[in-house]
N, C-alpha and C positions, 0 to 999 in steps of 0.2 A: 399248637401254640408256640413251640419253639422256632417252628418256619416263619411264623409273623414273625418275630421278635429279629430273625436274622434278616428276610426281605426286608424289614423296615431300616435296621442298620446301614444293610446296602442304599437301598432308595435315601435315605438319609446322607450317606458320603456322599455319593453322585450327585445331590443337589449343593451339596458343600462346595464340590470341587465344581460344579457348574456355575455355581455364584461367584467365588474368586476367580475364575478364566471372563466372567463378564465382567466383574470390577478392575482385573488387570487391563481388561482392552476400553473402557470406557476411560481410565486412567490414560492410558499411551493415546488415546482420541482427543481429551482434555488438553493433555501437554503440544500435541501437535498443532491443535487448531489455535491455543496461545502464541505459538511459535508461528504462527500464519498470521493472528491481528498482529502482532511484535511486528513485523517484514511491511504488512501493509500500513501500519503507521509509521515506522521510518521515511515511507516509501510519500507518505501524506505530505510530512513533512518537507522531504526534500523536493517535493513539488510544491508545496508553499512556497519556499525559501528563491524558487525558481520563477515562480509565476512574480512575487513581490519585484525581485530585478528587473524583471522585462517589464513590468507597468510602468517603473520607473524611466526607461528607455522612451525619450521624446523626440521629434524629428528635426529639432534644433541643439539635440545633446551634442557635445562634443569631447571625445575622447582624447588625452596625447596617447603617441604611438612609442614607444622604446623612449631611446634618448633624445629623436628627433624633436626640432619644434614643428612639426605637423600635428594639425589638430582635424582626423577625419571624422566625418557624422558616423555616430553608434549607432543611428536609425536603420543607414542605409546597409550597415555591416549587417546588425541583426536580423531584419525582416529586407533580403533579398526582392521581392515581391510583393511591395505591401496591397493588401487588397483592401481598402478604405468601406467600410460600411453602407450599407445606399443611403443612411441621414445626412453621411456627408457630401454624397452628390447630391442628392434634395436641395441641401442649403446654398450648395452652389451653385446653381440652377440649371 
């Protein structure tokens, strides 16, 4: 009877100490993959804030440069290459 009593003690710690090593790593797992949506929502963000200005960018906008009074198209600075959608060669005929 007293070798139950001690085997269950043991088995008893071991399952202690095996329940806090998973709650510590489910913890350090938690915090990490918070710390990853955190990064990919900044990341959301600053790609909104990016996508909103370029929509904004039209092929008649005109920017000043420095101090000059030069006013060059933003269209042409931003999209190098623009490749126009095929509704708009459609409509063009």
């Amino acid at each position: 009877m007293f070798w139950l009593t001690i085997a269950s003690v043991v088995f008893g710690a071991g399952a202690l100490y095996y329940a806090q090593r998973q709650t510590s790593i489910a913890k350090a797992l938690k915090a990490h993959q918070d710390e990853q949506e955190h990064e990919v929502h900044e990341w959301q963000l600053e790609h909104e804030a990016v996508a909103v200005q370029l929509a904004r960018v039209g092929p008649h906008m005109m920017v000043p440069v420095g101090n000059a009074n030069a006013f060059p198209s933003a269209y042409a600075t931003v999209f190098t290459d623009p490749q126009f959608p095929a509704f708009y060669r459609y409509f063009q005929g």
